[in-house]
C-alpha positions in Angstrom: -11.8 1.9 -4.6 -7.9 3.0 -4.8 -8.3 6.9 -5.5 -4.9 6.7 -6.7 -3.9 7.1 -10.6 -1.2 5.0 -12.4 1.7 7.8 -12.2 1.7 8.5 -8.7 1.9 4.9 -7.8 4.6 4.8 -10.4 6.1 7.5 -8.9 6.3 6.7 -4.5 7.0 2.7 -5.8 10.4 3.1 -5.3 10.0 4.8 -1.8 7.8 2.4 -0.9 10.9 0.0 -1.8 12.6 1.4 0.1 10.7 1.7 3.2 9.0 -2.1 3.0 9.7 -4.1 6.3 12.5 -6.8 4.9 12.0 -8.7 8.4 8.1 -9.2 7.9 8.4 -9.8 4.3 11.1 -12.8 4.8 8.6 -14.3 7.8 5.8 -13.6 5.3 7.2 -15.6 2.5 8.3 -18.2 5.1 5.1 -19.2 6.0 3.1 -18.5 3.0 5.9 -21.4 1.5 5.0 -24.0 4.4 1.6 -24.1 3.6 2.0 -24.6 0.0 0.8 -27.6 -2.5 2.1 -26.5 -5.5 2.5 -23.1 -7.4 2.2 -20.4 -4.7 -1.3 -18.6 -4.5 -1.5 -15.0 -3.4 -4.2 -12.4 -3.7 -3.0 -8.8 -3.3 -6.6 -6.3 -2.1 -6.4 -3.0 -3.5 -3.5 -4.2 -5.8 -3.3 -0.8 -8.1 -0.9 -1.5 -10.2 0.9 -4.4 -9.0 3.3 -3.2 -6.7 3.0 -5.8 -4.3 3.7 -8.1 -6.7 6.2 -6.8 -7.8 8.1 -6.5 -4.6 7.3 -9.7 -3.0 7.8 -11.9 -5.6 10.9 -12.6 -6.1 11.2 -12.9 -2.5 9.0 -15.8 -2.4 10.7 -17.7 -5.1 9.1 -20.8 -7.5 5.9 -21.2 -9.2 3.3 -18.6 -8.2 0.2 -18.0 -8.8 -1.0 -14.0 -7.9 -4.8 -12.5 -8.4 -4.4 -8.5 -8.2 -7.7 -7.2 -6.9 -8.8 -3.9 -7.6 -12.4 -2.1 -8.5 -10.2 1.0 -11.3 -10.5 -0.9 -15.0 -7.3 1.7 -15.7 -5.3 0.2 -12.7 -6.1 -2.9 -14.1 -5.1 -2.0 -17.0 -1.9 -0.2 -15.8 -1.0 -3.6 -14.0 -0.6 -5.7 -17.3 1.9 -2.9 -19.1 3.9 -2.2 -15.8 4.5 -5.9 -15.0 5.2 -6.5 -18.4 7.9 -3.5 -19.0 9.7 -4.6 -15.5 10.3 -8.3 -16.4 11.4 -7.2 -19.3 14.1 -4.6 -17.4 14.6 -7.9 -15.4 15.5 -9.8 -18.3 13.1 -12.4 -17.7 10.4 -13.3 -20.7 6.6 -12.3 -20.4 3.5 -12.9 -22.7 0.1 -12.9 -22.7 -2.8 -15.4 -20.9 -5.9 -15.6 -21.3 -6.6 -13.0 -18.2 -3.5 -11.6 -17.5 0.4 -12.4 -17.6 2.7 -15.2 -17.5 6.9 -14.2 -16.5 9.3 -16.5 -16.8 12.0 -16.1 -15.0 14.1 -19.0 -16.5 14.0 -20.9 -12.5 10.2 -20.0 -11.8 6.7 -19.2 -14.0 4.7 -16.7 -12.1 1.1 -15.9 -13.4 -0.7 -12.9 -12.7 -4.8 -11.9 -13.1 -6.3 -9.1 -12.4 -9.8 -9.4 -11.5 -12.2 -6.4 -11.2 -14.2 -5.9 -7.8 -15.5 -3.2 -5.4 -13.8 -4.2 -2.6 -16.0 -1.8 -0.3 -19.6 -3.8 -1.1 -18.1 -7.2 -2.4 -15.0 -8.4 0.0 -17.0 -11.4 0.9 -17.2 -12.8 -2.6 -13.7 -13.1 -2.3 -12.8 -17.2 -1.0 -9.7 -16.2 0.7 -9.0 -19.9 1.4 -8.2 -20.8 -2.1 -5.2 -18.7 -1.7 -1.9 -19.4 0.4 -1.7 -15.8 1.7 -3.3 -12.3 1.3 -1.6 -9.0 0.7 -2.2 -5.5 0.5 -0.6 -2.1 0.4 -1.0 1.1 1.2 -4.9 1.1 1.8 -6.0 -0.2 5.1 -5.8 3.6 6.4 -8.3 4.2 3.9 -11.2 2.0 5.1 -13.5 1.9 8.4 -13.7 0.4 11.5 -16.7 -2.1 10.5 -14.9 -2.8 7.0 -11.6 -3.9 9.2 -13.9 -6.7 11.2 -15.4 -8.2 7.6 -11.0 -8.5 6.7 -10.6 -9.7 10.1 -13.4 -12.4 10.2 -13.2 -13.5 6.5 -8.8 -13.9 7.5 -10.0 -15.9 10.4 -12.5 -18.1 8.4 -9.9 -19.2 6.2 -6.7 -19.3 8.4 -4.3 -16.7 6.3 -1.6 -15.2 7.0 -1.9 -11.7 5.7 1.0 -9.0 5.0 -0.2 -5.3 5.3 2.7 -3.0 4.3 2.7 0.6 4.2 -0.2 2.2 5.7 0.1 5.7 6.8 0.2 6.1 10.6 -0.2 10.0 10.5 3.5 11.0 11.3 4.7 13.7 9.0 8.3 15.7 10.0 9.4 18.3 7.9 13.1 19.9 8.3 13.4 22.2 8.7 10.2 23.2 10.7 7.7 26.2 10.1 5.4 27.7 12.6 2.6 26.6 10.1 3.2 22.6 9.8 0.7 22.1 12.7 -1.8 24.0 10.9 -1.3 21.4 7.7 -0.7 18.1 9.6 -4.2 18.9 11.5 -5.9 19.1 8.6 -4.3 16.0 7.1 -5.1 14.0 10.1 -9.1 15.4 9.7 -8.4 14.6 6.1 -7.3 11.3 7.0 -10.7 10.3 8.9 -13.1 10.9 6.0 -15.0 9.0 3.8 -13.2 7.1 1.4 -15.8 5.1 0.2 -15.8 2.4 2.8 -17.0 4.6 5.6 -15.5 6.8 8.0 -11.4 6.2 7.3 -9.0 4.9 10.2 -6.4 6.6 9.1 -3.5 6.5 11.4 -5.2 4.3 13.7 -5.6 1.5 11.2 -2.8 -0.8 11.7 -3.4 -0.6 14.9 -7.1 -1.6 14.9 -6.2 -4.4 12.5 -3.8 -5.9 15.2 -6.6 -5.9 18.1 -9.2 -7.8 16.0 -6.7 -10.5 14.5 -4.9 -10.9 18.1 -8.8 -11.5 19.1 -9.4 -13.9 16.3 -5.8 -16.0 17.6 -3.2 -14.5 15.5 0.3 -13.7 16.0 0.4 -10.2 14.7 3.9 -8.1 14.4 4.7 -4.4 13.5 7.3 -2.5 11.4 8.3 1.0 10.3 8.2 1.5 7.0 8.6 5.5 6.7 9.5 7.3 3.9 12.6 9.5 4.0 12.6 12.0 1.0 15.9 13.7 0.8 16.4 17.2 -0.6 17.9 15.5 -3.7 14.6 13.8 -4.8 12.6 17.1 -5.6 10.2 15.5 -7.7 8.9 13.8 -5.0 8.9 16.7 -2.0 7.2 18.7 -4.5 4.6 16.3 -4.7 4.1 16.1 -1.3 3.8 20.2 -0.7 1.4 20.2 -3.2 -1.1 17.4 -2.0 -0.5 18.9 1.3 -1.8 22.4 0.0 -5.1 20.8 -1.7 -5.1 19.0 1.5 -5.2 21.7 3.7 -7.3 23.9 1.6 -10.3 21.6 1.1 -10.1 21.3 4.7 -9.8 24.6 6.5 -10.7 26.8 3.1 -10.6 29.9 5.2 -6.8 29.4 6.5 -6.0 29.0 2.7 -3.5 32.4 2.9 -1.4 30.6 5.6 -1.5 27.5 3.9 -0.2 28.8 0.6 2.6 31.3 2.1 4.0 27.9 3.8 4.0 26.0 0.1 5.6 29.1 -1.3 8.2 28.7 1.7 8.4 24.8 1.2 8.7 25.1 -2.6 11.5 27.6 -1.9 13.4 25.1 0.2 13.1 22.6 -2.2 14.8 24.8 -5.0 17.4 25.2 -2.6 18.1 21.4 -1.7 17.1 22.3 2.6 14.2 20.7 2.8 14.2 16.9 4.2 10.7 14.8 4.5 9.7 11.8 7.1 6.3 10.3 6.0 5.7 7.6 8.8 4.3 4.2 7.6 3.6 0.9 9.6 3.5 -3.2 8.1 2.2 -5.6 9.8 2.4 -9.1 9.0 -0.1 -11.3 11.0 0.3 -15.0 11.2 -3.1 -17.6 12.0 -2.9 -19.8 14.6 -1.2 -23.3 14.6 
């Protein structure tokens, strides 16, 4: 599952750019390259469309090889037109293979294949060992407790250093504050801890569950912020925000919905007059299998 649609991916990439963990993405790269014989192979869980990939590699530099893993035919679908317009912003050349792309970027070929799976019933088809490492992005608060052992024991089975950027860790810190943002971040949070279709949702604890089980299994597991900070000059995207925070709220606690929409009236007033500033709190963790 991804319950996410192409345009607001397209739209929080670039704070999600902004926000990645350079630190764990450098120590990533580095030891994904050790381990290499050949083209480098990644596979990228939950991939949307393709923002991991498009992030990472050009850090990782050389041949690559990238399978982008996601159960939405449109994400899919949205990877192969998205990867292909930003090579060609990059300047680099792209065509078509036979099950997905091929950019040149005139000192490395990188190919890239979707592949269609439910993650949620079929993770274990996946032969993780075939791959150098394993990346994901902003879905690990999304899953469950039992689905975050099958990750952990299929990683320790094949000995892979995984990068898990961006997953929310509940943290949101509006400026300036209203009486009501405790009413809206509760319901987030119970939001947070529903069914997404992989059983009851971590939410804000998942990075943190993650870490136990791999540092159980032997790995060297390390921690990042990665928050988003959305400045009263990016209105596009605080409006977003207030407005998945109403539906939020709403669809949660139906009977506070008068509170909830007097403070998105307030918010959407502050936004019109550039005086509201936005924290959305994020954590990557990188996690490394023993020697």
């Amino acid at each position: 599952m991804s319950g996410f649609d192409a345009n607001w991916l397209h739209q929080r990439e670039p704070f999600d750019l902004a926000a990645r963990s350079g630190t764990l993405a450098a120590q990533f790269c580095a030891a994904v390259a050790s381990s290499a014989n050949g083209p480098l192979r990644i596979i990228d869980l939950a991939a949307g469309a393709g923002a991991n990939f498009r992030a990472l590699a050009p850090l990782l530099h050389g041949d690559q090889d990238w399978l982008l893993v996601d159960h939405d035919p449109v994400l899919l679908d949205a990877q192969q037109a998205q990867i292909a317009r930003w090579a060609t912003d990059q300047g680099w050349s792209c065509h078509a293979l036979e099950g997905g792309l091929s950019v040149d970027t005139g000192s490395a070929r990188w190919r890239v294949r979707g592949h269609l799976l439910d993650l949620a019933q079929s993770l274990e088809q996946l032969e993780l060992a075939g791959f150098d490492g394993v990346t994901t992005t902003a879905f690990l608060d999304l899953v469950s407790a039992a689905w975050l052992d099958r990750l952990g024991a299929l990683l320790a089975h094949a000995r892979r250093p995984l990068l898990a950027t961006l997953t929310v860790d509940g943290q949101r810190d509006w400026l300036p504050r209203l009486p009501a943002d405790k009413f809206i971040h509760d319901a987030f949070l119970r939001h947070q801890s529903g069914d997404k279709g992989f059983g009851a949702s971590l939410g804000s604890a998942a990075t943190p569950c993650l870490a136990d089980r791999l540092t159980a299994h032997g790995y060297l597991v390390r921690t990042a912020r990665s928050d988003w900070h959305i400045g009263a000059d990016q209105r596009d995207m605080l409006l977003k925000m207030v407005e998945e925070s109403l539906a939020v709220a709403c669809a949660t606690e139906p009977t506070a919905s008068p509170l909830f929409a007097k403070w998105s009236d307030e918010r959407t007033a502050q936004i019109a007059s550039r005086q509201l500033l936005l924290t959305v709190g994020h954590l990557d963790l990188l996690a490394l299998p023993p020697a």
